[in-house]
C-alpha positions as CSV (number, residue, x, y, z in Angstrom):
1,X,18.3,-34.9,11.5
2,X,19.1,-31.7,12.5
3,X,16.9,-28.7,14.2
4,X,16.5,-25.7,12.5
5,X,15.8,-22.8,14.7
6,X,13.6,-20.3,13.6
7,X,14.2,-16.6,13.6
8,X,12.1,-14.4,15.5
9,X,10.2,-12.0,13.3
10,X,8.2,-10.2,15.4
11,X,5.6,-10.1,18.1
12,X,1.6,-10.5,17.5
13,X,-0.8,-8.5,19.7
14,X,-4.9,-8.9,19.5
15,X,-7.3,-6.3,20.5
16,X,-11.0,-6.6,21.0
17,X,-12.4,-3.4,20.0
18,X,-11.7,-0.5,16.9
19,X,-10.9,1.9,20.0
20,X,-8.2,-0.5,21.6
21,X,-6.4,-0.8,18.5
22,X,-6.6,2.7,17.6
23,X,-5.3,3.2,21.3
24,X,-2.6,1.2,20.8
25,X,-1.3,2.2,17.5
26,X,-0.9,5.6,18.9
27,X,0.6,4.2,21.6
28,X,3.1,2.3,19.5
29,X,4.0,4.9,17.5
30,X,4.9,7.4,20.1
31,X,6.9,4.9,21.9
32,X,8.9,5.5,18.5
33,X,8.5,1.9,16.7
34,X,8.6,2.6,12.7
35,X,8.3,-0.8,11.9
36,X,5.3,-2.2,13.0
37,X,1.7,-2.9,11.4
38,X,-2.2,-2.8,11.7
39,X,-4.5,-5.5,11.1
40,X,-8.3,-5.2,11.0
41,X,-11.5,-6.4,9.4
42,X,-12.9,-3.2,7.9
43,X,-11.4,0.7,7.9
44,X,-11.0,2.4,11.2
45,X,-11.5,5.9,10.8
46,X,-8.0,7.5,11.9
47,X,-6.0,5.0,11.9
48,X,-3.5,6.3,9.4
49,X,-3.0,9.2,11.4
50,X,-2.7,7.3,14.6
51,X,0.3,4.9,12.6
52,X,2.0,8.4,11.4
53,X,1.1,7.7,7.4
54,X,2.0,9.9,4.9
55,X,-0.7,10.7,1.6
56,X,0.1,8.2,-0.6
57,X,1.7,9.2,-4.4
58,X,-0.6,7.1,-6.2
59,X,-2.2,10.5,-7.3
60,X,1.5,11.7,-9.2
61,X,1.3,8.3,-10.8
62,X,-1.3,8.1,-12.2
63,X,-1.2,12.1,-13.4
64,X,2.4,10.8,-14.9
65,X,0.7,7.7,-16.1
66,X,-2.3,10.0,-18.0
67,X,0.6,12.7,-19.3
68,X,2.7,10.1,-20.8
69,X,-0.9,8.9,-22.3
70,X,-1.6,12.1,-24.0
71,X,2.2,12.5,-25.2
72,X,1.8,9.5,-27.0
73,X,-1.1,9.7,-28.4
74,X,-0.5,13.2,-29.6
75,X,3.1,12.1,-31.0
76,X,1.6,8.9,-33.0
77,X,-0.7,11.4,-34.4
78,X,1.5,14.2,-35.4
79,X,4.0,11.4,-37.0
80,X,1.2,10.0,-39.2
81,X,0.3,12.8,-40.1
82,X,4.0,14.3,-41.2
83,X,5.1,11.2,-42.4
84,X,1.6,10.5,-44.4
85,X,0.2,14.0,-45.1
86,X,-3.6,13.1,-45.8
87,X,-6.1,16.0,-45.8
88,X,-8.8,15.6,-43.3
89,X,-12.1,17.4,-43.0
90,X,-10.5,19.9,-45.1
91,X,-8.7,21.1,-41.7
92,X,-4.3,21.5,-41.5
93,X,-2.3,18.4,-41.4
94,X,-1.4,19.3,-38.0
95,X,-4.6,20.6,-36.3
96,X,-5.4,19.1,-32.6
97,X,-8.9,18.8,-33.0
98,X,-8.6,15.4,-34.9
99,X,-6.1,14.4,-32.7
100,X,-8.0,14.6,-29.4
101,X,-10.1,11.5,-29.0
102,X,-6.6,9.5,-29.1
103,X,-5.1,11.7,-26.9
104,X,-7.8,11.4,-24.0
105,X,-8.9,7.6,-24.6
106,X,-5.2,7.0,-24.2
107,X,-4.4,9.2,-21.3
108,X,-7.3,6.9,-19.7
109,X,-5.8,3.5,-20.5
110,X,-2.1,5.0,-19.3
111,X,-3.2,5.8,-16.2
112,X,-5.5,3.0,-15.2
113,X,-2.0,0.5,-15.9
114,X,-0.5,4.2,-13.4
115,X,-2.9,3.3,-11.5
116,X,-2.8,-0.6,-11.2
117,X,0.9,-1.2,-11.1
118,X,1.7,1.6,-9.2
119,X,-0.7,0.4,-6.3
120,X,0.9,-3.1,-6.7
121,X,4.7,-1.4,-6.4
122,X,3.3,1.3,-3.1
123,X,1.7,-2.0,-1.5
124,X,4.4,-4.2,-2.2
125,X,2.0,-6.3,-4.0
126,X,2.9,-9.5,-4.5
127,X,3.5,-10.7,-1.0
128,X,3.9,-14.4,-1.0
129,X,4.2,-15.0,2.1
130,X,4.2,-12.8,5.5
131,X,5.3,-14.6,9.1
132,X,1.7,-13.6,10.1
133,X,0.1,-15.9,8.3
134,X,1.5,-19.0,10.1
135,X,-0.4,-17.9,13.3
136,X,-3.6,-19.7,14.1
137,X,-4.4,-16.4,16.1
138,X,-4.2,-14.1,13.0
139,X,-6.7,-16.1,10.9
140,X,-9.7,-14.6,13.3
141,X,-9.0,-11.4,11.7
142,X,-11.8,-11.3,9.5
143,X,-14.0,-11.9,12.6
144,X,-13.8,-9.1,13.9
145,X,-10.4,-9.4,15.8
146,X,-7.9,-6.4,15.4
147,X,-4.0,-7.0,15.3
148,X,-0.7,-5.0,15.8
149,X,2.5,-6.9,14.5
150,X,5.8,-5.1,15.2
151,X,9.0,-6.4,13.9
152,X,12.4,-7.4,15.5
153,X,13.7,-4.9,12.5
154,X,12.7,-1.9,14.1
155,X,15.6,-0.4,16.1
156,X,13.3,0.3,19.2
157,X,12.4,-3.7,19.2
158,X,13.4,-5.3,22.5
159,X,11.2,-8.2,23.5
160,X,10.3,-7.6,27.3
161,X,9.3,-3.7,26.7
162,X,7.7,-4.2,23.5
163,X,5.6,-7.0,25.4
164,X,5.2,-4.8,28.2
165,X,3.7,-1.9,25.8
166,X,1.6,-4.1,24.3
167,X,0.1,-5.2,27.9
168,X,-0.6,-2.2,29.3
169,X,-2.1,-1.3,25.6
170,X,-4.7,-4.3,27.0
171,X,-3.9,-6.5,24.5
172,X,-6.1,-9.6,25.0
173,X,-3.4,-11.8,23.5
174,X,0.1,-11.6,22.6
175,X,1.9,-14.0,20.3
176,X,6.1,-14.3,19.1
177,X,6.2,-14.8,15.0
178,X,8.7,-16.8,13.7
179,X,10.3,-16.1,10.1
């Protein structure tokens, strides 16, 4: 039989309070870890300021999403009606005003899938399986328990000063991750 050693992912850290983890994710982030990642219950107000996060680009998805709607539906349109020239309220073959309740209800349905999949590709949605999730620890975190993970990726990672960070960030509990 033989032993398989697992490879260190990354370290664990609980807080107790909104505050500490806010506290410490500052902290993190000027000690100049990119890598690392916030765990809490319910939205803490600042917290993707305090990590250094960017505005997401979910909103230029979904505006390409709803553009490449209203092309389409305007270009199905406009082909009908050159390829099958049918008179139509007695207005032009070409005139928009037929052609606009395609062109919105299908800017809508192109960017709710913008919407959808985008989210699932900026979140890297689906995540089958994150080292996290094999700690005891981490499964409090929807009772009101606040986590930090930071990775052994991260180029600042060395295991005593990371743990020493994290301690004088008054972590109540600090945990190694295995991959």
């Amino acid at each position: 039989m033989s032993d398989v050693v697992a490879k260190p992912w990354g370290v664990l850290a609980e807080f107790e309070s909104p505050g500490a983890i806010l506290a410490a994710a500052q902290a993190v982030r000027r000690a100049g870890y990119k890598r690392f990642d916030v765990y809490t219950p319910y939205p803490v107000h600042g917290m993707d300021l305090a990590m250094g996060l960017r505005r997401s680009g979910l909103g230029w998805i979904v505006a390409g999403g709803a553009t490449a709607g209203a092309l389409t539906g305007y270009l199905l349109q406009a082909y009908v009606g050159w390829d099958y020239p049918l008179i139509h309220q007695a207005k032009p073959i070409q005139a928009v005003q037929p052609f606009v309740i395609v062109i919105f209800e299908l800017s809508v349905l192109f960017s709710a899938f913008a919407a959808v999949f985008g989210m699932f590709v900026l979140n890297g949605l689906p995540c089958w399986y994150h080292p996290a999730l094999k700690s005891r620890r981490f499964a409090k975190v929807g009772d009101n328990r606040f986590y930090i993970t930071i990775e052994t990726a991260d180029a600042k990672y060395d295991p005593a000063k990371t743990r020493e960070l994290l301690q004088a960030m008054c972590a109540s509990a600090i945990e190694e991750l295995e991959e």
